[in-house]
Each structure stands twice: as C-alpha cells, then as structure tokens.
C-alpha positions in Angstrom: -118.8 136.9 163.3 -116.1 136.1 165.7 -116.8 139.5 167.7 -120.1 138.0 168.0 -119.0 134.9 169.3 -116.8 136.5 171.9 -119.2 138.6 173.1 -121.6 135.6 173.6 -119.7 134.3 175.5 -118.8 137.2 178.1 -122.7 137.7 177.9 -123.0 134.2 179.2 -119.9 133.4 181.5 -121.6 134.6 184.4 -124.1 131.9 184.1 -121.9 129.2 183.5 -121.1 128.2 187.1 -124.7 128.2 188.2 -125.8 126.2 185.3 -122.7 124.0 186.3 -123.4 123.2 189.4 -127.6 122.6 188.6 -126.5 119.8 185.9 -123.3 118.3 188.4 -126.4 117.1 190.4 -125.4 116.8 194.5 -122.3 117.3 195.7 -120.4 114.2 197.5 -120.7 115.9 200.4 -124.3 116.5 200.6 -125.3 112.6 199.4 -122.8 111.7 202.6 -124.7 114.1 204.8 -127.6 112.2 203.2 -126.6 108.9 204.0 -126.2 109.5 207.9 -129.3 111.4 208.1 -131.2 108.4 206.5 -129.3 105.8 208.7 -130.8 107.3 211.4 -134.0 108.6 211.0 -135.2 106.2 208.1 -133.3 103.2 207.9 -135.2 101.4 210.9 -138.2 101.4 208.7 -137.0 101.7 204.9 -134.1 99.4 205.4 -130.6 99.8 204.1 -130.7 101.2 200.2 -134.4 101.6 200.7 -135.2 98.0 200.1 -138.7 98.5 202.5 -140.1 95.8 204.3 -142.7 93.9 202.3 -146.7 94.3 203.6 -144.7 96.6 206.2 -142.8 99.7 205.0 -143.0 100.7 201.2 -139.7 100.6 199.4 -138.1 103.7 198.6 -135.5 102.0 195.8 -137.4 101.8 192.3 -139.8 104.2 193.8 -141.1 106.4 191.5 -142.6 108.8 193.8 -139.3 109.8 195.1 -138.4 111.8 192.4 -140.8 114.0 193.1 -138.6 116.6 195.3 -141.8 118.2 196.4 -144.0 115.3 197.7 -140.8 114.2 199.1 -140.3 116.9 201.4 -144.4 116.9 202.3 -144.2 113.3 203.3 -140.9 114.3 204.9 -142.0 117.0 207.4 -145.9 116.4 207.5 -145.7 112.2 207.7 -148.4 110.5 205.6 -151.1 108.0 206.4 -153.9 105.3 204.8 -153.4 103.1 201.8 -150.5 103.8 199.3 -149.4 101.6 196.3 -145.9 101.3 195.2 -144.6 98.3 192.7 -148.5 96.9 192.4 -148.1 96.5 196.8 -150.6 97.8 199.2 -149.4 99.2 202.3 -151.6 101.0 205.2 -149.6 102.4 207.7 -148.9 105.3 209.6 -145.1 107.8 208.5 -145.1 110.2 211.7 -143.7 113.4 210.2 -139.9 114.6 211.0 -140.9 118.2 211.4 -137.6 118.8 213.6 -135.4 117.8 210.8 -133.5 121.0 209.6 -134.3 122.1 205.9 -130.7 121.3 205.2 -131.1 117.3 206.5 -134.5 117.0 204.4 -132.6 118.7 201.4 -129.4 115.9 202.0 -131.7 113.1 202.5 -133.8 113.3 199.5 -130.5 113.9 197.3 -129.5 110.0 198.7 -132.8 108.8 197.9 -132.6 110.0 194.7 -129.3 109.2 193.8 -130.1 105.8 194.3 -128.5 105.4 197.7 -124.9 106.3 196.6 -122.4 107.1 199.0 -119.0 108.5 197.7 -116.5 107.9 199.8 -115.6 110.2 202.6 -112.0 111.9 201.9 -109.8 110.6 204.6 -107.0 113.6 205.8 -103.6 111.6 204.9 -101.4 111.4 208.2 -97.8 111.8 207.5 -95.3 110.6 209.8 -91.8 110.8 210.4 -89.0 108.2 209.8 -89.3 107.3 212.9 -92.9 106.0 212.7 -94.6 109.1 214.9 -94.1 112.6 216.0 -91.7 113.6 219.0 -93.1 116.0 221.4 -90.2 119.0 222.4 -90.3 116.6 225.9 -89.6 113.6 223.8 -86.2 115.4 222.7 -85.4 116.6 225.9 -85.5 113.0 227.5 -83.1 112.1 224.1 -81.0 115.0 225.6 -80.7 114.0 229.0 -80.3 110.4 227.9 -77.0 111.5 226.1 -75.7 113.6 229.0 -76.1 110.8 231.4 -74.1 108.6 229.2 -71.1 111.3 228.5 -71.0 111.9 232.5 -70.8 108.1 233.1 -68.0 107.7 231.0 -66.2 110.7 232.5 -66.8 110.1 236.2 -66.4 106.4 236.4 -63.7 105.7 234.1 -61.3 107.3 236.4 -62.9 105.7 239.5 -62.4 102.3 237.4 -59.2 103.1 237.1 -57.9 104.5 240.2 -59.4 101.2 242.5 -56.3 99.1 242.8 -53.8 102.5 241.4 -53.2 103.4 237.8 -49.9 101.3 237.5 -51.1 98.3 238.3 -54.1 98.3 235.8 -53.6 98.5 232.2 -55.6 101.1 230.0 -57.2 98.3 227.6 -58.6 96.5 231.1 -59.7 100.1 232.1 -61.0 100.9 228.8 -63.3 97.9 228.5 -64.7 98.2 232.0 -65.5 101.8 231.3 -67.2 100.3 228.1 -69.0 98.0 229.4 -70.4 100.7 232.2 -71.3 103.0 229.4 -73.0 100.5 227.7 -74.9 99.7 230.7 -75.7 103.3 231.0 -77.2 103.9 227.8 -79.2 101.0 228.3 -81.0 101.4 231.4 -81.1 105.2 230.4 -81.8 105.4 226.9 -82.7 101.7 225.1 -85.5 100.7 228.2 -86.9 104.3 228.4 -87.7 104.2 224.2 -89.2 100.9 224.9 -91.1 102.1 227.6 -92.1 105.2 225.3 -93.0 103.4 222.2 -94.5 100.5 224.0 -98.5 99.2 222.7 -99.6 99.2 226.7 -99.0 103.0 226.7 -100.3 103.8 222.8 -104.0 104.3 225.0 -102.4 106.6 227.8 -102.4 110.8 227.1 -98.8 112.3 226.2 -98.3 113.6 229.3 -98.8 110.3 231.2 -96.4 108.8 228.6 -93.6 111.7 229.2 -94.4 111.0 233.2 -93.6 107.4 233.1 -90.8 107.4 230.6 -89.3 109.9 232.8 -89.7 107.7 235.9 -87.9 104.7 234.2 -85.0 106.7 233.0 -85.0 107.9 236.5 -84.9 104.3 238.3 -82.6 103.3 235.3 -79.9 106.1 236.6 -80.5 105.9 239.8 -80.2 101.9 240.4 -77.1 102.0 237.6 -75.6 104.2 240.2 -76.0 102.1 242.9 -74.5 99.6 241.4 -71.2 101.4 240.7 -71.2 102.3 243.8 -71.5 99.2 245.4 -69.2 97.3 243.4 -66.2 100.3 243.9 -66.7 99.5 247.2 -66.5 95.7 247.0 -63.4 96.6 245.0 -64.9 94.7 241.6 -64.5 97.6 239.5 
C-alpha cells in the first residue's frame, strides 16, 4: 500500500502546479494590470468599483453577468447594444466595442471585474541609503578630496607667512598657532562646510547630477579663490 501511495503521487506531481495555479485564481499582478486597464478604458462610464451610473451605465459590481468570462470578452471586443436588465433596472444604450484592446488587457480586465475590484498592492522596490542619507557619486569624493588638500596646503603655506610678517622672534608660537587656526578654519569652511551645503541643498534636489557637481565645484572654487585674496590682502596690510 505505501508503494502505491508513492507512486500516486509521482504519477500526479506533474500536475500539481497547473492545478495550483488554476485554483490560486489571478495573480496580483494581473488584477493590477486589470485595475489600470479599467481606469482608463471603463471607468468613465462604469464608475470606480463598477458602481454604474443609474438609468445611464449598468453596474458591473453585483453583476451577475460578469462572471460569465465568455460573454465578458464578447461585450468586450464586439460592444453591445438595446435594452439590458441588471438588478431589476432597464438600461438602453449603446457599449462601442474595444476591438484594439490586446487579448492580454481584456484577459487582466475581466480578472478585476471579477475579483470584485480588488487591487493588491503594488510591491514598492525598497531604496537603501547610506548613513549619510544618499549616495555619493566618484565626483562627490573627489570634491571631499580636494576639499581636504586645500585645507592641509593652507595650513602649510600660510602658517609660515603668518609667522614670518613682523620676524619669528618677535611673535610667539601660541599667537602664530591660533592665527594659523583660525585661517584653517576659515579654509575648511568656505571650501568644505558651504560647498556640502551647496551639494545637499533642497533648491538643487530638482537639478541633474552633473549640474549639481558643476555648481558645487564653482562654490568651492570662489570659496578658495576669495579665501585667498583675503590672505593676501591682509599680509600685505600687515594684519596677519
């Protein structure tokens, strides 16, 4: 008896998925391509979950003749005209016939119909992002790069300027060490801290990537250059 049994059941495997998917009824994403095929070709007339339009357009919810697959996809592609009854209500009017609706839409559209006018809900693709709230482009990490080179030459170049305006006797290295802070600082704000801002800033969210990376790069660029300026106008006004 249990040979029996297991051999029953290889007979019958192969006919397990079919059957399967017969008695699973439509798939979510047929009703879904159901449900925007009916929003645009029916819903004008029908109404949204087939409620109809009463002494206008018959109701398709509590309608027994949509279960009828076959006169559904007659009506469908021929259109139907003259007196119909549906609920104990008369109507008289005139379906023109979707003949250019793909077999696949006609198929999709009745499976909504008939399931009552359920829509699943449409799998949404889960966007992951990085601690730092979005994706850097390989330009993005470049400007980071540059941004951090700008501020190491600032403090190497302009510490000894600093230091050298009145001669390094007669100014003391904690006076020299805090100007040259406060310069670095200065740097890494105009080149790093405004640029970001610039970068991550809602008024450029609707600009391409590109246009982002060009304007970022411009206002690190006026950052540097006016931060140089500067330097070099107050060395020469001997304030630093």
């Amino acid at each position: 008896m249990p040979v029996l049994v297991i051999v029953l059941a290889f007979l019958a495997a192969p006919f397990a998925g079919p059957a399967a998917e017969i008695f699973a009824g439509p798939s979510d994403d047929a009703l879904i391509a159901g449900a925007e095929v009916y929003n645009e070709s029916c819903a004008a007339c029908h109404q949204a979950g087939g409620a109809g339009v009463p002494g206008q357009f018959p109701p398709l919810a509590g309608n027994p003749s949509v279960d009828d697959t076959e006169y559904m996809e007659t009506v469908i592609k021929n259109g139907l005209s003259g007196e119909i009854e549906v609920n104990g209500q008369t109507y008289n009017g005139v379906m023109p016939a979707s003949s250019a609706m793909s077999d696949d839409d006609v198929a999709s559209v009745i499976a909504y119909v008939q399931s009552g006018f359920a829509t699943p809900q449409a799998e949404v693709p889960e966007v992951v992002l990085d601690s730092s709230g979005g994706s850097r482009s390989p330009l993005t990490i470049a400007l980071y790069v540059m941004f951090g080179l700008a501020a190491v030459l600032g403090a190497t170049v302009f510490r000894s300027r600093i230091v050298a305006v009145n001669g390094p006797r007669e100014v003391s290295w904690s006076d020299a060490w805090m100007k040259t802070g406060v310069i670095v600082v200065g740097l890494i704000l105009v080149t790093t801290m405004v640029p970001v801002w610039a970068w991550e800033s809602g008024t450029l969210q609707d600009l391409s990537s590109v246009t982002r990376d060009l304007i970022t790069i411009g206002v690190w660029t006026v950052g540097l250059t006016g931060s140089l300026f500067l330097l070099w106008y107050f060395h020469r006004k001997n304030r630093v």
